[in-house]
Phi, psi and omega in degrees: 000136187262108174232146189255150191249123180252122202278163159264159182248128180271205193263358151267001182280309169275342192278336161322304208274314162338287198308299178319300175341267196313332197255334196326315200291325170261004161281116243285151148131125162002172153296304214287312176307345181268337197289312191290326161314337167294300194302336195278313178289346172285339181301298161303342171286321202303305191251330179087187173277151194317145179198171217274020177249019121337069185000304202279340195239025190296321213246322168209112198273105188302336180274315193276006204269290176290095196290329174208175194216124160308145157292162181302159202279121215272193156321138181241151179263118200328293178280001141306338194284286166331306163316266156016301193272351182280337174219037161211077154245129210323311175213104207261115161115351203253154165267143190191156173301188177190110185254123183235133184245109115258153181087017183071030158221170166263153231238059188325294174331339191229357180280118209285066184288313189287329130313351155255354148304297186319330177263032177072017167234128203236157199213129176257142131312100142321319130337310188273337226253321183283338180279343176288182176276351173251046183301284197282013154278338142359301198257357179300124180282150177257192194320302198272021177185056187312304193267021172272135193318282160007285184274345193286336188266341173300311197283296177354259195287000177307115161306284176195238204118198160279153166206119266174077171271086178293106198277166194300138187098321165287125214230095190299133194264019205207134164306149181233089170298118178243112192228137180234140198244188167199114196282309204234185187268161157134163167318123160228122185273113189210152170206133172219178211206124179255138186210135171239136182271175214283129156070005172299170172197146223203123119243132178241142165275108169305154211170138177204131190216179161097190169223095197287005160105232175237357173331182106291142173278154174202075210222124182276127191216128186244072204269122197227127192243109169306181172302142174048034168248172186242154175216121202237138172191114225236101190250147162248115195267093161219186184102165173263025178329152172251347185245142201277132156229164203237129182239124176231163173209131185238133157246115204251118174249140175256233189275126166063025162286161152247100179252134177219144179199157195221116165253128195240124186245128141223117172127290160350131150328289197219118188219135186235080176259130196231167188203112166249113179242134190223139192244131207235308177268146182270155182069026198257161194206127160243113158239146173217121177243171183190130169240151194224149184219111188221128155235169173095229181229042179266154174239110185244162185207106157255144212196111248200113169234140191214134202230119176253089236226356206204156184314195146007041145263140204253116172247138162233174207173090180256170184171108160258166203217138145240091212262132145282178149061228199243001198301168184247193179191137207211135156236140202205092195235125194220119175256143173226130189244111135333140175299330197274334179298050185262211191061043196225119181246117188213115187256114135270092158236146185251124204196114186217131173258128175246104148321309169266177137257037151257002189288170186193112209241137192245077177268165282108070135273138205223152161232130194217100210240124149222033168241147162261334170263111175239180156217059168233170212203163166181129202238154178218082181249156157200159206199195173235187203303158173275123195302315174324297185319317217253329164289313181322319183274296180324348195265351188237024160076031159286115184265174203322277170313337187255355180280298189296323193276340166254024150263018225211322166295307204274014179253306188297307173334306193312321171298275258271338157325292202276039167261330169101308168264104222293326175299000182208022178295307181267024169245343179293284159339284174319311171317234246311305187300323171320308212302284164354278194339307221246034182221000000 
């Protein structure tokens, strides 16, 4: 006999489902699209929200972190949106393109369309797109993370977004910033979904400004890479939130792609960036890199499944961690190589430096191998600044703090170098020597 166990809820669990109540009737998407926002929202009643006796969340427990949950973030008003973008922008001098979602919808009116028509890129409402008879591919989870919590509130509550089409052939000549603003307090849910035909080229930026308050950030990047296309996709995580953000990225590589992407955290409570890359195609190449800067009593988290599903594909996978104060830091990194896959090459390492000694850095590297001619591999260390290191520059009349602060540079660096893209390189940087500044 089967008896079922019903979990107690907590008051942000409940206050999740009050918010569905309240919000069901204006959420964008088909019948078949509410049915899957229900079933997504029963996966929380069910299990409730992620938490550490969750494998995948053992290390940043998402139920205990959220004490209550906001409604969603209401309509946002143009020149607020404009004020907003006008002065606190991401990349101040670089020319780029410019896509704006706020408040979880997307903003046409303020978006560079007509000039990413010329380059052969075209941009939908998610809202026209969840309303349609394909509503629901939207929502589909991927492989490597059917039942994860995360995307169960992402699918639940999705405002809105993008859908951010690259036609074959096209080579965008200028970076393309998909920047989310957030006018007001409350929750924002969005997901969006990139697509490059055969032989496109793409670099995109992410961007998040503005102040939701105690919300949660909640936002889904969907990346489906035809044969022989490149993809650069540069996310910038800052600021001092206080409501947890979430990040998830699901990536699809098909045949000879290039996928690259540098997740950068600083600052945020509590922030959770997770990445599903899945090789679809032979001959493909992923690199991810991530850097992190956490003080206080913030918690960051990269989390990171990479699926070799197919022959001949090369994955790397760098990651720096830099912890101050009481923070905590977590890397959770899985290569899974197929019985059919070989000729299949995979690098992992996780590299984390502690300023203090209350920091507590969690690593978790995995290899999950069922081929035998591979190549992977995977290292994890952390430590404190090295002394040797920190006397030499002091022996030359460095002084201390600024001695600490280019050995401290020149550790982050290394990601945000070999990450490659020099245009948004030296901007990179400068975050981290402020983050030093005020650590």
């Amino acid at each position: 006999m089967n008896a079922s166990v019903s979990i107690k809820h907590t008051q942000a669990e409940c206050d999740l489902f009050d918010r569905f109540k309240a919000a069901k009737a204006d959420l964008a998407g088909s019948v078949a699209v509410t049915a899957l926002r229900e079933a997504a929202l029963g996966q929380i009643r069910d299990k409730g929200l992620p938490h550490r006796r969750v494998e995948e969340y053992k290390y940043s427990d998402l139920r205990a972190f959220m004490k209550s949950a906001t409604p969603l973030a209401p309509a946002a008003d143009a020149d607020t949106i404009k004020a907003i973008l006008d002065g606190q922008d991401s990349y101040a001098g670089l020319e780029r393109y410019r896509i704006v979602i706020a408040n979880g919808t997307f903003q046409a009116n303020l978006s560079d369309t007509g000039a990413l028509a010329s380059e052969g890129v075209s941009l939908t409402a998610l809202s026209d797109v969840l309303a349609g008879e394909n509503g629901t591919t939207m929502l589909t989870p991927p492989k490597s993370g059917p039942n994860d919590g995360v995307l169960a509130l992402n699918t639940a509550f999705l405002q809105g977004g993008v859908v951010i089409a690259v036609k074959a052939g096209a080579h965008v000549t200028k970076p393309v910033e998909l920047v989310q603003v957030a006018t007001a307090a409350g929750a924002q849910v969005t997901r969006n979904r990139i697509t490059l035909g055969k032989g496109a080229k793409l670099r995109l930026l992410e961007t998040f400004i503005g102040d939701p308050g105690e919300g949660e950030l909640n936002t889904v990047f969907d990346y489906d890479l035809s044969d022989e296309a490149a993809l650069a996709a540069t996310r910038l995580i800052v600021g001092d939130a206080w409501g947890a953000r979430l990040f998830t990225s699901i990536a699809t590589l098909g045949a000879d792609a290039e996928f690259k992407s540098l997740g950068f955290i600083a600052g945020p409570r509590f922030t959770r960036n997770q990445q599903f890359i899945n090789f679809t195609g032979e001959n493909s190449e992923a690199k991810i890199y991530g850097v992190t800067m956490a003080g206080g009593d913030t918690l960051a988290d990269q989390t990171l499944v990479v699926d070799h599903a197919v022959p001949h594909c090369n994955s790397r996978e760098f990651f720096k961690t830099v912890l101050d104060g009481r923070a905590r830091g977590v890397y959770q990194g899985r290569i899974n190589v197929a019985p059919h896959a070989q000729k299949s090459d995979g690098e992992m390492m996780t590299q984390a430096l502690l300023l203090s000694e209350e920091a507590e850095m969690a690593n978790k590297p995995e290899l999950e191998i069922f081929a035998d001619d591979v190549l992977c591999a995977h290292g994890a260390t952390s430590g404190q600044i090295d002394e040797d290191l920190l006397f030499y520059l002091r022996a030359r009349g460095i002084p201390e703090a600024e001695a600490r602060t280019l050995l401290v540079l020149a550790f982050l660096s290394e990601a945000i170098e070999e990450y490659g893209e020099d245009d948004v390189t030296e901007g990179l940087e400068e975050r981290v020597r402020a983050w030093l500044a005020d650590h």
